[in-house]
Backbone bond lengths (Angstrom), bond angles and torsions (degrees), N, CA, C in turn:
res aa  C-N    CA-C-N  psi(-1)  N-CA   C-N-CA  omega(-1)  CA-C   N-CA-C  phi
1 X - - - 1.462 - - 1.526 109.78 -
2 X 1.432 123.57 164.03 1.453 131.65 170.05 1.858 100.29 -94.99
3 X 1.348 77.42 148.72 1.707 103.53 -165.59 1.337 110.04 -160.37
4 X 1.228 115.18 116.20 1.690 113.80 139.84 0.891 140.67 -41.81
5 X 1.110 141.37 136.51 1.452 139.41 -148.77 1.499 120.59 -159.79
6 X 1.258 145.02 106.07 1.740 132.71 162.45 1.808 113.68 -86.69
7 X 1.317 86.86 124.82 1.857 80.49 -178.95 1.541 109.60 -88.27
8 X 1.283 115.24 -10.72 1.603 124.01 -174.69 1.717 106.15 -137.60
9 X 0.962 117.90 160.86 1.769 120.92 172.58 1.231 93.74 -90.98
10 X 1.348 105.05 144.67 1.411 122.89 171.60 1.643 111.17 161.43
11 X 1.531 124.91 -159.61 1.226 134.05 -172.68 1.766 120.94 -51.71
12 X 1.309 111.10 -139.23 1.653 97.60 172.52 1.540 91.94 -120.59
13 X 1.449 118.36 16.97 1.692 110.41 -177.49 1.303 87.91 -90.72
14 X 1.855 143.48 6.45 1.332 125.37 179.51 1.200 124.29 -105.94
15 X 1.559 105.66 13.26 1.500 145.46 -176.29 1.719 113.96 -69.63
16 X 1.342 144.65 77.42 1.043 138.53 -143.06 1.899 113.36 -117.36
17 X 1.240 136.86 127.71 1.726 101.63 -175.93 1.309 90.56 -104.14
18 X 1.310 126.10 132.90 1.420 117.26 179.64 2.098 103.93 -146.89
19 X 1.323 105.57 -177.05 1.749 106.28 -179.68 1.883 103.78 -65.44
20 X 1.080 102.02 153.11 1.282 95.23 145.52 1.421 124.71 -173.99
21 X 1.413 140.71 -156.29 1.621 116.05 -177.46 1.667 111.88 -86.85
22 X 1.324 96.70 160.44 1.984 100.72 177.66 1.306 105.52 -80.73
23 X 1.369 113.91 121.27 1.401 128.84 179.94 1.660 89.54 -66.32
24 X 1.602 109.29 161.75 1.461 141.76 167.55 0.936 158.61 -122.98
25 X 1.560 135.45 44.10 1.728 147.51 -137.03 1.430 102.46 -43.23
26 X 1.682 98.45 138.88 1.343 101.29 -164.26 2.023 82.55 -117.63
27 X 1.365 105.74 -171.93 1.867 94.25 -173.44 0.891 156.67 -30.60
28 X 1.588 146.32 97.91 1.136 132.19 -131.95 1.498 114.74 73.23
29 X 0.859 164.68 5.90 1.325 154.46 -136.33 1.915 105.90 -149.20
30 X 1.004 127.15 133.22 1.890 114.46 174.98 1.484 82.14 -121.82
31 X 1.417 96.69 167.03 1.789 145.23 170.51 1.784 111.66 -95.75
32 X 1.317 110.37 115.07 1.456 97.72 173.84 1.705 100.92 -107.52
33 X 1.075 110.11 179.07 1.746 120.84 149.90 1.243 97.08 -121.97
34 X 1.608 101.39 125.76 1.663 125.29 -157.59 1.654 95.20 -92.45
35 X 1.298 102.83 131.18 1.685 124.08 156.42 1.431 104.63 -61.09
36 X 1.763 104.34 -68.57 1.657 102.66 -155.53 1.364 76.90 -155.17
37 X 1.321 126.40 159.52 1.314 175.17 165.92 1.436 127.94 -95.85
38 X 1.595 130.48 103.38 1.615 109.25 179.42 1.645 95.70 -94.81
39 X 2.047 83.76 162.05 1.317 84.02 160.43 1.443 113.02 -115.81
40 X 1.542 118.54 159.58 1.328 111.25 -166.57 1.660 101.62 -131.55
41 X 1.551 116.46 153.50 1.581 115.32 171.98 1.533 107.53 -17.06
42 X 1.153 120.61 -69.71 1.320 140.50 -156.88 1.234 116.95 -41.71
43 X 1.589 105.54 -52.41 1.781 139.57 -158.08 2.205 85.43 -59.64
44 X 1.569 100.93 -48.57 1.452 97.42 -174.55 1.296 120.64 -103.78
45 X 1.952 125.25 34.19 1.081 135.79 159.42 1.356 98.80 -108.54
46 X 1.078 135.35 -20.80 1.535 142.11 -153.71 1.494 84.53 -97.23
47 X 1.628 134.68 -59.00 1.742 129.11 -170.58 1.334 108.44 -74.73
48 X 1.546 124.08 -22.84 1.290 97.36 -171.02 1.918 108.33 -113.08
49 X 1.180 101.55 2.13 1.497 91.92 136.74 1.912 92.35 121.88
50 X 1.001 92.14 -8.61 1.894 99.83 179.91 1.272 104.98 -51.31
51 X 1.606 113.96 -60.89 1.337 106.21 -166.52 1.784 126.28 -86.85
52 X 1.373 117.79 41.84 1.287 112.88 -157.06 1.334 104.42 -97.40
53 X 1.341 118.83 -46.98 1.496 109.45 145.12 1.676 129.39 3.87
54 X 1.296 111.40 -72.16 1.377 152.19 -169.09 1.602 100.46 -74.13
55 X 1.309 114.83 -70.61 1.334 129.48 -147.09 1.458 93.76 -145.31
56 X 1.459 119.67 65.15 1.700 119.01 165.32 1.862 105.92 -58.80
57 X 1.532 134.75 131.47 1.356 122.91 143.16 1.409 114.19 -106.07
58 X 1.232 94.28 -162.72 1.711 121.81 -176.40 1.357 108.28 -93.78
59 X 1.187 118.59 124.96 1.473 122.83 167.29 1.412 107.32 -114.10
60 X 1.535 85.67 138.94 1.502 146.83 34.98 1.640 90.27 -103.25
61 X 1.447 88.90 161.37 1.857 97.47 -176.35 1.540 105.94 -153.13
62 X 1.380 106.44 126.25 1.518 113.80 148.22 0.916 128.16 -26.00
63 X 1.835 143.03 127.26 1.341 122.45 154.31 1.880 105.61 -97.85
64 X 1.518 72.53 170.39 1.929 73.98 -171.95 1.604 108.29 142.34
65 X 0.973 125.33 96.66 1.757 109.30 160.47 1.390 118.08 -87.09
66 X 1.477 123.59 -39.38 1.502 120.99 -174.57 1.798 108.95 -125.04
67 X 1.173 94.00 175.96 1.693 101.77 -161.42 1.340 107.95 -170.21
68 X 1.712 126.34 155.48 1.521 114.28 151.86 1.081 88.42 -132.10
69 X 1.255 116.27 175.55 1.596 145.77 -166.04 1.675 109.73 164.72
70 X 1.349 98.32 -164.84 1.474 97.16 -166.68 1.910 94.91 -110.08
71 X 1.243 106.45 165.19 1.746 111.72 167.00 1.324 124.82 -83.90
72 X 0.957 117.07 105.20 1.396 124.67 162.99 1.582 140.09 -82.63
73 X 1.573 101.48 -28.06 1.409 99.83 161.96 1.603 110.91 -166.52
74 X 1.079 134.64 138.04 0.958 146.23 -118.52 2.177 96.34 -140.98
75 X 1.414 99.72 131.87 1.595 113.29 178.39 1.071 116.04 -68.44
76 X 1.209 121.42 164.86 1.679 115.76 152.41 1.392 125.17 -53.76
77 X 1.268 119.81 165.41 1.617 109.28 -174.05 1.192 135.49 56.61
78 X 1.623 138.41 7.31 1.214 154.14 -178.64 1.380 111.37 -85.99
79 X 0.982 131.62 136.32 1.748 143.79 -174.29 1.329 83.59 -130.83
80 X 1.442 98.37 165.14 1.887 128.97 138.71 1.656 88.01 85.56
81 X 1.360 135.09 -11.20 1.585 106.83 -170.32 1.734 93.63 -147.07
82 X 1.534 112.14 165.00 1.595 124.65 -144.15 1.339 88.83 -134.49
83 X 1.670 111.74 158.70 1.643 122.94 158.31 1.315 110.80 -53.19
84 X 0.789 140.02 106.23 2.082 132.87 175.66 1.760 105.25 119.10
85 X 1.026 119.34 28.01 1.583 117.59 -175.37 1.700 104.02 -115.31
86 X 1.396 100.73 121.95 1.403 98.74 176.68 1.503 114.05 -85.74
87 X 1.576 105.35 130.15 1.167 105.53 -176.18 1.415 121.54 -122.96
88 X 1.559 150.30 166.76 1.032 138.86 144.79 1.548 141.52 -98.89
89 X 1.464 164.70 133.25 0.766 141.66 -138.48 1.741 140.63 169.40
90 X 1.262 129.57 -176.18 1.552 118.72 -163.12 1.979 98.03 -118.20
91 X 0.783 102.98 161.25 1.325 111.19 -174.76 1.975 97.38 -157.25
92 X 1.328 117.85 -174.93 1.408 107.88 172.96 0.674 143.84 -46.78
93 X 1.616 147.56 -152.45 1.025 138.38 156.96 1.980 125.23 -71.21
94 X 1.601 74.48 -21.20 1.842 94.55 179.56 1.909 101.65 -139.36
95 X 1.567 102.85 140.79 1.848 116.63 164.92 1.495 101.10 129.53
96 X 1.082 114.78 10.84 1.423 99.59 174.64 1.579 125.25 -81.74
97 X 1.296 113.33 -31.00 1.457 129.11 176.32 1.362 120.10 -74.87
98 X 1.684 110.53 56.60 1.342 120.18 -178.19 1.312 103.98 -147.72
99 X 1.686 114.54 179.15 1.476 100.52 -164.63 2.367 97.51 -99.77
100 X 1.676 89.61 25.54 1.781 89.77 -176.40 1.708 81.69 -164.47
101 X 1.567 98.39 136.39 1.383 110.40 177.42 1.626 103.90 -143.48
102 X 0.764 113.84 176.82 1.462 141.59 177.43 1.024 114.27 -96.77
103 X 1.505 157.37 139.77 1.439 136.39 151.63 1.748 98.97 -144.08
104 X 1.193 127.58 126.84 1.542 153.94 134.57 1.862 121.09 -17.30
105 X 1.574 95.09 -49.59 1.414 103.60 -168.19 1.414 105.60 -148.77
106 X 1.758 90.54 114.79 2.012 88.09 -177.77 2.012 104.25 -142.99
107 X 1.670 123.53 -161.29 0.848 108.84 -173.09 1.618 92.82 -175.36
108 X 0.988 119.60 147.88 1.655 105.00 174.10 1.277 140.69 -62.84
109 X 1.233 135.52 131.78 1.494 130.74 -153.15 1.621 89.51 -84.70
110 X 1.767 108.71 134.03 1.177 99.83 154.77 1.645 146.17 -65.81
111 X 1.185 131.94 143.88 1.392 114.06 -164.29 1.385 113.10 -80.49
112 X 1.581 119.35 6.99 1.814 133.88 153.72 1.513 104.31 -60.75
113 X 0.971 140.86 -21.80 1.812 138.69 -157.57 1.552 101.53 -119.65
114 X 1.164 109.50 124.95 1.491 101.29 152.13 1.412 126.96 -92.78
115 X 1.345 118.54 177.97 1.562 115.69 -145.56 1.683 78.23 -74.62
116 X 0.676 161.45 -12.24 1.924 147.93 -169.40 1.526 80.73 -78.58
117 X 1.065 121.53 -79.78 1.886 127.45 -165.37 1.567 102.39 -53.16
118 X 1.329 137.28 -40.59 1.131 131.64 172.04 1.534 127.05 -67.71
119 X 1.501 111.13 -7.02 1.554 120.95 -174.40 1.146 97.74 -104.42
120 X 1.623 131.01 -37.40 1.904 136.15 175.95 1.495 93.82 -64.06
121 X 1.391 147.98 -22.37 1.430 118.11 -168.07 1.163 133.22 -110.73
122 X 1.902 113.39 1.97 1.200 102.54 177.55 1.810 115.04 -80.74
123 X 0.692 119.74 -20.85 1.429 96.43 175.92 1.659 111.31 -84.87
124 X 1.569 94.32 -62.16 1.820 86.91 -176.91 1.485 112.50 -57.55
125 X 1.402 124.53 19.36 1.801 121.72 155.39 1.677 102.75 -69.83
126 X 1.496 91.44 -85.38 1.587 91.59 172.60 1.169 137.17 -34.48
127 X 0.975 109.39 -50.72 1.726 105.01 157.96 1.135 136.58 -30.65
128 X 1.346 96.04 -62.86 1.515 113.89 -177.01 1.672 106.01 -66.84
129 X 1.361 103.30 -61.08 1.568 94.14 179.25 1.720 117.34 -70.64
130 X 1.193 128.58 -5.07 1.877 131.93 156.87 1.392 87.63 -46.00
131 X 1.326 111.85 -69.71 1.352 130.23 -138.72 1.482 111.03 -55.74
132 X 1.503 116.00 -62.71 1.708 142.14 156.87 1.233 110.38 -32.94
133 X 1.472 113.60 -59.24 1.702 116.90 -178.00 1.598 120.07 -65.73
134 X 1.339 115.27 -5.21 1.371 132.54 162.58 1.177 103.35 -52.75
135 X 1.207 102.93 -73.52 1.665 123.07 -164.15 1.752 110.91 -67.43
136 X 1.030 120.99 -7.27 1.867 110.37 157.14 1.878 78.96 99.88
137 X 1.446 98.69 -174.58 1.530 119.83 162.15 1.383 114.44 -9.05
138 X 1.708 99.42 148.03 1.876 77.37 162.28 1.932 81.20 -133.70
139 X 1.232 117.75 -25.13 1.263 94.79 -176.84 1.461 157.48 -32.00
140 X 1.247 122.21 58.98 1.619 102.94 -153.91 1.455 104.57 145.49
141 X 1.312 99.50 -17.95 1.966 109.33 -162.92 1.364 105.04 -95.92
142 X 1.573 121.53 170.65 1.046 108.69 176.38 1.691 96.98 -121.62
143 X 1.341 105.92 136.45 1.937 108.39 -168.26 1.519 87.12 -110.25
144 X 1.593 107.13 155.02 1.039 138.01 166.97 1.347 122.08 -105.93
145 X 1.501 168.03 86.44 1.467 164.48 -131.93 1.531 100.20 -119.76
146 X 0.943 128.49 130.83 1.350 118.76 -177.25 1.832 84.20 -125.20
147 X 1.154 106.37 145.04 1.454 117.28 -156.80 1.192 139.64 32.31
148 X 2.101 108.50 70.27 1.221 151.62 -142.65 1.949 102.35 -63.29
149 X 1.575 75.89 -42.49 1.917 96.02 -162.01 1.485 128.35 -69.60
150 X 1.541 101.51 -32.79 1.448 101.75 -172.82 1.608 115.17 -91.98
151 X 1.430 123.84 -150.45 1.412 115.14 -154.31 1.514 111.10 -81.95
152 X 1.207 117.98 -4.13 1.487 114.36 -159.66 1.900 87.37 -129.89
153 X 1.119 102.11 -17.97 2.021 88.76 172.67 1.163 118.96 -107.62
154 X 1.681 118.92 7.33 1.325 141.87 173.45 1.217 111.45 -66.44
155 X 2.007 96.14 -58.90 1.709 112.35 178.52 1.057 104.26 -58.93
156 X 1.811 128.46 -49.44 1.637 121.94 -148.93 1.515 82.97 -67.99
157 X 1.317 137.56 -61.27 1.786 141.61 -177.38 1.486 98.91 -10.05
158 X 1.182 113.01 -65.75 1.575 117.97 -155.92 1.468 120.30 -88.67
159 X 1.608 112.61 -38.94 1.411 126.38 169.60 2.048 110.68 -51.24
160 X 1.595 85.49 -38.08 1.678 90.34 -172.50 1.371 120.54 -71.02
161 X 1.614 97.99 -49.75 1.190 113.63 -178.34 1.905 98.82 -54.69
162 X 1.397 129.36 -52.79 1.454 113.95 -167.30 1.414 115.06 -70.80
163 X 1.598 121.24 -4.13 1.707 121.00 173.13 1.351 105.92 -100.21
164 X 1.767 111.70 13.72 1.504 100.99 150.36 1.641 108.20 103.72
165 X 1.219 118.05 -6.80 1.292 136.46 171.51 2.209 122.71 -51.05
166 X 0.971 100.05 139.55 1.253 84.34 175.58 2.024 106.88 -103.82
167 X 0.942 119.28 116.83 1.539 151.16 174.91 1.127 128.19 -34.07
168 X 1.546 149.67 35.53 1.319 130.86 164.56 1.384 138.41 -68.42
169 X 1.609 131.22 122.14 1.351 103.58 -147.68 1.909 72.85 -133.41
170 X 1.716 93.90 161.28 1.897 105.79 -170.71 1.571 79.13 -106.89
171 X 1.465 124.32 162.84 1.402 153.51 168.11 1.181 144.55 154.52
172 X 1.294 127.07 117.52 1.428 116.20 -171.58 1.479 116.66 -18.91
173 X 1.603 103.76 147.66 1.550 96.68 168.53 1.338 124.16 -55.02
174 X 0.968 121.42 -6.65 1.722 112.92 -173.68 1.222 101.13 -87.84
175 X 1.091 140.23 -7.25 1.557 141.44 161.65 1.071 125.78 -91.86
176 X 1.342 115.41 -8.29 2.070 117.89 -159.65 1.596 84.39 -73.51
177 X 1.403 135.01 -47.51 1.335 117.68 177.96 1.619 132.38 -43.98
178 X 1.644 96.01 -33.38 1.475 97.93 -179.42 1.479 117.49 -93.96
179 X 1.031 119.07 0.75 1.995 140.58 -179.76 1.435 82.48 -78.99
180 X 2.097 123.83 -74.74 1.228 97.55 -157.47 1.697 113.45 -83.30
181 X 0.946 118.54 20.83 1.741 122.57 158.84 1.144 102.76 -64.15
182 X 1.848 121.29 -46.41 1.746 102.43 -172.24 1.150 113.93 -123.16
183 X 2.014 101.62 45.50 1.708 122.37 138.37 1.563 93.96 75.23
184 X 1.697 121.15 42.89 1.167 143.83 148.21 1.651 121.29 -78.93
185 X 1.050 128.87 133.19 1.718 108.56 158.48 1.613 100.48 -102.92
186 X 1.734 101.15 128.63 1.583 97.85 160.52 1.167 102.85 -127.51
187 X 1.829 80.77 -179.02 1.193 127.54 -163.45 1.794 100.92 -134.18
188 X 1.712 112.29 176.09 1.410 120.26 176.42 1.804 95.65 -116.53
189 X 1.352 94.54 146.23 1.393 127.13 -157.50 1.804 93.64 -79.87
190 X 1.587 119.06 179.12 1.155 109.72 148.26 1.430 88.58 117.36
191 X 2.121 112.66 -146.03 1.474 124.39 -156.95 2.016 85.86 -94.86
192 X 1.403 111.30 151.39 1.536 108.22 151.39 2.238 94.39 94.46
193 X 1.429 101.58 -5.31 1.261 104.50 179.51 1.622 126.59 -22.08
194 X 1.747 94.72 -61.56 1.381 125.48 -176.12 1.322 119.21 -54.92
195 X 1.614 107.19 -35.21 1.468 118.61 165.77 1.289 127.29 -79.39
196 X 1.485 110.46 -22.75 1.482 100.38 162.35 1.684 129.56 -88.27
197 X 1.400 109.45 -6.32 1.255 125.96 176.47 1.489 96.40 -73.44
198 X 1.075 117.76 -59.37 1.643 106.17 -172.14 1.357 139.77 -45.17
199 X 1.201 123.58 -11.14 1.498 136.89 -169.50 1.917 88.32 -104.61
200 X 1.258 116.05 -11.77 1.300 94.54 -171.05 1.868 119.62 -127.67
201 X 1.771 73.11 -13.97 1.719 74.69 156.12 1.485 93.50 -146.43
202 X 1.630 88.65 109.43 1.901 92.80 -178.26 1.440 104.40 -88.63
203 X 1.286 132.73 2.71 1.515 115.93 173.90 1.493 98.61 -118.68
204 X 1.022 108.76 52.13 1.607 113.60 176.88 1.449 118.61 69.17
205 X 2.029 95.57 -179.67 1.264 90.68 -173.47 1.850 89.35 -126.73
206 X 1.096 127.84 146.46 1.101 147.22 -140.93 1.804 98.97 -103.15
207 X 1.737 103.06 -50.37 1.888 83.76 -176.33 1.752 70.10 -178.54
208 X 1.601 109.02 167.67 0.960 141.05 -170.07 1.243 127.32 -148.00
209 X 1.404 123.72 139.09 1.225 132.61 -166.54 1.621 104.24 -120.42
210 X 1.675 121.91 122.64 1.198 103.37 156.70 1.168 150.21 -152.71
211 X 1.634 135.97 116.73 1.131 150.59 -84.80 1.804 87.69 -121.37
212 X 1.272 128.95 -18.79 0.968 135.84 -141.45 1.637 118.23 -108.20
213 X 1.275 102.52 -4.13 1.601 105.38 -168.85 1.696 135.25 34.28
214 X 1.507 92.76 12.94 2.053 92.84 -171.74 1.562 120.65 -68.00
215 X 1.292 91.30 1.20 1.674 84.43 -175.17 1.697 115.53 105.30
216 X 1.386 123.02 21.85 1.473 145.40 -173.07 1.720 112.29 -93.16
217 X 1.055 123.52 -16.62 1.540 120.26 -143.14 2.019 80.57 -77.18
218 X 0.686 112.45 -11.26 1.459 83.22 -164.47 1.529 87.02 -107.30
219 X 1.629 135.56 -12.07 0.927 81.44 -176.42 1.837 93.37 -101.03
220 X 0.965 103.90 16.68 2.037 112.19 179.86 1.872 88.37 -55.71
221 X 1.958 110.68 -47.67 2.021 116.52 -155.67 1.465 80.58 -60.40
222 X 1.335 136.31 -40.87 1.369 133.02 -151.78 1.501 118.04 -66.98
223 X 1.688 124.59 -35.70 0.849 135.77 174.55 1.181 142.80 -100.91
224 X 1.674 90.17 0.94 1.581 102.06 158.36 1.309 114.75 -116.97
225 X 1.357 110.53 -2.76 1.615 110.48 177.61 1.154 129.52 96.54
226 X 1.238 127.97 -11.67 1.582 133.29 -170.84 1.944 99.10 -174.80
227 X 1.658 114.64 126.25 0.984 121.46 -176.91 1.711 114.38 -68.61
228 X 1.531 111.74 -27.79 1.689 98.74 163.10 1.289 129.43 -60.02
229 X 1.522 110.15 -14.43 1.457 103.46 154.47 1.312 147.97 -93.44
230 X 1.357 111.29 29.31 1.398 131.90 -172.67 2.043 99.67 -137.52
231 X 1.536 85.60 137.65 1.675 107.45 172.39 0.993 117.72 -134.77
232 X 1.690 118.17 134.53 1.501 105.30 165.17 1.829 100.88 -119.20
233 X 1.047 102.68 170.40 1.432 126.33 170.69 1.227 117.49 -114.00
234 X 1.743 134.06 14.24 1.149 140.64 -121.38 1.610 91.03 -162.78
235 X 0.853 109.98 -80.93 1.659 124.58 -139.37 1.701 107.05 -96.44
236 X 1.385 125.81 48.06 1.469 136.53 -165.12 1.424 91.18 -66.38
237 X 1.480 148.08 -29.63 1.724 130.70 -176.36 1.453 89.96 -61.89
238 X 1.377 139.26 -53.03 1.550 120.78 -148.00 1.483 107.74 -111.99
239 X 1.559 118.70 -14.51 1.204 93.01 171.52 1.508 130.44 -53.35
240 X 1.014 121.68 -85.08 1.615 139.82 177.60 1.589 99.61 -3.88
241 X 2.005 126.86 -37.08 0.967 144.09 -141.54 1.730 106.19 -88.50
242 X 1.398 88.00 -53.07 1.464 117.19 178.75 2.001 125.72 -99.59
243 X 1.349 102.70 15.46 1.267 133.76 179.70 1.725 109.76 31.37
244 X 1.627 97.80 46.37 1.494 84.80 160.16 1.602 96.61 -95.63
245 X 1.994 84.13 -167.01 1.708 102.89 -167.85 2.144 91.44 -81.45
246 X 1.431 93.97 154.68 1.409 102.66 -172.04 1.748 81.67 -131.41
247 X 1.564 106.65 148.08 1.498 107.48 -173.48 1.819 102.48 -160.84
248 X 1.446 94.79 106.43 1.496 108.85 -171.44 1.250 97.83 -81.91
249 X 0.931 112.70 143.94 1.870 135.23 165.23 1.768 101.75 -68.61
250 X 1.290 100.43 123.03 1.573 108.50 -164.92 1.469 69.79 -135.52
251 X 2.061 86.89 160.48 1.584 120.53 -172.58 1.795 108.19 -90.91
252 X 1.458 132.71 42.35 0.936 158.39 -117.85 1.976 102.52 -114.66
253 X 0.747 97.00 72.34 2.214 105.36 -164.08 1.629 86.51 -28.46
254 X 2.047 99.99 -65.59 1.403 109.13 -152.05 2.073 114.23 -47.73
255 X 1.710 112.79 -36.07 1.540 91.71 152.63 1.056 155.69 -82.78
256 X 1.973 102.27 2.70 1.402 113.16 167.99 1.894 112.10 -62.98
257 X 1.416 78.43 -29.41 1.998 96.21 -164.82 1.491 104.89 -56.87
258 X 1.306 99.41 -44.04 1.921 112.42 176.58 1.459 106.66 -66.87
259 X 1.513 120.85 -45.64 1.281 101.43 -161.06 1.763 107.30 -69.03
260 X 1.304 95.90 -49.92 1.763 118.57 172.11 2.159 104.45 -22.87
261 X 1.478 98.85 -51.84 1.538 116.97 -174.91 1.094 94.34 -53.33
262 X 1.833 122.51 -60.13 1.554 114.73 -154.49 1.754 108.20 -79.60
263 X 0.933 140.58 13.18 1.389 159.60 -67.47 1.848 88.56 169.58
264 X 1.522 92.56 -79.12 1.553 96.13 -167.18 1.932 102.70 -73.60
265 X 1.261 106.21 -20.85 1.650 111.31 179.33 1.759 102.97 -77.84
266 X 0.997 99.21 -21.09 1.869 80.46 173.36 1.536 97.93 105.27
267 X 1.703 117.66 8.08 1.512 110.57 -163.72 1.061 97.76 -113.98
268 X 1.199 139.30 4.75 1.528 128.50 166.95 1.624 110.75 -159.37
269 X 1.488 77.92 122.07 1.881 79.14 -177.22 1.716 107.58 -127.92
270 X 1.296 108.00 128.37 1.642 117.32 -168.69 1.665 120.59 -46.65
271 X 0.977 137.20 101.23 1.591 121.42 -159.59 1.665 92.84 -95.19
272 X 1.273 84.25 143.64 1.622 108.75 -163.99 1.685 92.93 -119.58
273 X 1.565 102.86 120.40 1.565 115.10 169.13 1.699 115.99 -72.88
274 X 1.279 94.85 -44.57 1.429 102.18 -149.12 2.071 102.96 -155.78
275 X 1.177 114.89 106.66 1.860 105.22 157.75 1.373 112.84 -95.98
276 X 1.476 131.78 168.57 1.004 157.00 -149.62 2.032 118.14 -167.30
277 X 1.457 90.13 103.63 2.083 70.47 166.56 1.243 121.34 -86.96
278 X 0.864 100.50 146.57 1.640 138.53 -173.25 1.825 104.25 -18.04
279 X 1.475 113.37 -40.74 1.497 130.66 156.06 1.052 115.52 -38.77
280 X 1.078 126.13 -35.25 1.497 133.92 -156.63 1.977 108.43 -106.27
281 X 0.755 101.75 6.81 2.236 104.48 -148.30 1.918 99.51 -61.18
282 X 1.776 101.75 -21.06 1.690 120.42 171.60 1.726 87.38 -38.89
283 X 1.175 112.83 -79.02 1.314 138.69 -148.95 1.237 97.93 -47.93
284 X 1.633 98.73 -69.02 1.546 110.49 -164.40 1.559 114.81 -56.06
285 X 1.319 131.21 -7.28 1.236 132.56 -172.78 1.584 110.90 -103.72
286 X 1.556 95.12 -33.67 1.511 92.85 169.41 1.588 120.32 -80.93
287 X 1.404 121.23 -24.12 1.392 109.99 169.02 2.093 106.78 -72.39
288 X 0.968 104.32 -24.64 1.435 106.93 177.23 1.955 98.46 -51.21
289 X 1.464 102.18 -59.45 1.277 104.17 -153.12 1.901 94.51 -68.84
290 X 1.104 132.08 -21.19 1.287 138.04 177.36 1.497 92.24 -53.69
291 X 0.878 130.44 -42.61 1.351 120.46 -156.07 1.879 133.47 60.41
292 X 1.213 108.80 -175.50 1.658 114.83 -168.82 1.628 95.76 53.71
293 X 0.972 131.51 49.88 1.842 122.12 128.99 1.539 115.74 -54.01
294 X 1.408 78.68 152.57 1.846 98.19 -176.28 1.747 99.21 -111.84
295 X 1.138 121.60 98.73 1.352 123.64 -169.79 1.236 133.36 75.18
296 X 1.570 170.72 -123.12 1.140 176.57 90.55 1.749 118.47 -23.24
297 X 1.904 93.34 120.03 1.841 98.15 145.97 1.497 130.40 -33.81
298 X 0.865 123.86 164.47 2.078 121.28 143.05 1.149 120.83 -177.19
299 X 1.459 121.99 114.37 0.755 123.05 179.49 1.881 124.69 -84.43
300 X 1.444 106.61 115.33 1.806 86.40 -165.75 1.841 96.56 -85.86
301 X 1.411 93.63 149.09 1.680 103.23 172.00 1.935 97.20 -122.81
């Protein structure tokens, strides 16, 4: 099969598409043939060598954690899914950016998404809903998102907003248009926060989520009053520090299954910044690493 590949850590010039062998799900585990591929923060802390500490691999290595495509062959021990079922989904930390992956944790793609929107959501689902399910209820409450815009505060935007939540999301102005598209109210992130929250949620703000790692968490405990009501998915140096909830993105089917649901209801649809073919993944990793995306990478294969 064709695959991306880095044989060394380093920049996105170590980014290569070349042959290589067909991976094989071993228990529990299915084989797709990949539509599209996202790329995620991670995919380009993991190649260029930041996160090895953390997350040492094997070289040469795939980047890629999530993907949809269709099933092709299927592990031992697998229920609930068929040869020919389109699915979306998590696989390791690395193999998704090939035209055959592996994946651990998947769920059926709704037939509302196309495979670009179905390849941006398996991880930033989980995420987003780790992240939310921290925070208790959302019905009724008023949430705060501190980095509204990108792939994982896009989802929490929309997931929240449909369990009934009331919506504040932080982002440059060049996004406040696309926050209230998915029935967010923003605001801009940064010094003076507290003061702009107030005119817009005058009976407070209830709990906060934040996706953004800038260096906010304390003042996120400040404005809701108590650090058990604040989560990030983001910011692992200070949580533990400042005792909010910390919420890792786990390979977790049962919240793909939910997101997939809200998905088929018309309540959450994956926003896609930017695709890329598979030719291109140099590119696509370096606008990743630029940062301020407005929704999801993808790479189509």
């Amino acid at each position: 099969m064709r695959a991306v590949r880095y044989h060394e850590y380093g920049g996105v010039e170590t980014l290569v598409v070349e042959q290589v062998p067909d991976p094989h799900p071993g228990p529990g585990e299915i084989r797709v043939r990949v539509a599209a591929a996202a790329v995620n923060p991670i995919d380009w802390k993991v190649r260029s060598g930041a996160a090895r500490e953390v997350l040492p691999v094997d070289l040469p290595a795939i980047p890629g954690r999530d993907a949809a495509g269709v099933v092709d062959e299927i592990g031992a021990g697998v229920q609930g899914v068929s040869i020919g079922d389109r699915v979306f989904g998590l696989g390791g930390v690395t193999g998704a950016t090939a035209e055959l992956a592996v994946l651990s944790a998947w769920a059926h793609a709704p037939t509302t998404w196309t495979d670009e929107q179905a390849a941006g959501a398996g991880l930033v689902s989980v995420t987003a809903l780790g992240g939310l399910k921290a925070l208790g209820p959302l019905r009724g409450r008023t949430l705060l998102i501190e980095g509204a815009a990108g792939g994982v505060g896009s989802t929490a935007v929309e997931i929240a907003v449909a369990a009934g939540a009331t919506v504040i999301g932080t982002a440059g102005e060049r996004n406040h248009e696309f926050l209230a598209s998915l029935g967010a109210v923003p605001t801009t992130y940064g010094t003076g926060l507290a003061e702009r929250l107030a005119p817009l949620a005058p009976d407070g703000v209830d709990i906060a989520l934040d996706t953004a790692a800038s260096g906010s968490l304390t003042d996120l405990i400040a404005i809701v009053g108590d650090a058990a009501r604040v989560s990030t998915v983001a910011d692992h140096a200070n949580a533990q520090r400042l005792g909010v909830h910390l919420a890792n993105a786990e390979n977790d089917s049962t919240l793909l299954a939910a997101a997939g649901e809200l998905g088929r209801q018309g309540r959450y649809t994956p926003r896609i910044d930017r695709t890329y073919p598979i030719e291109q993944i140099a590119e696509a990793h370096a606008y990743a690493e630029r940062g301020h995306t407005r929704g999801k990478i993808v790479v189509c294969i």
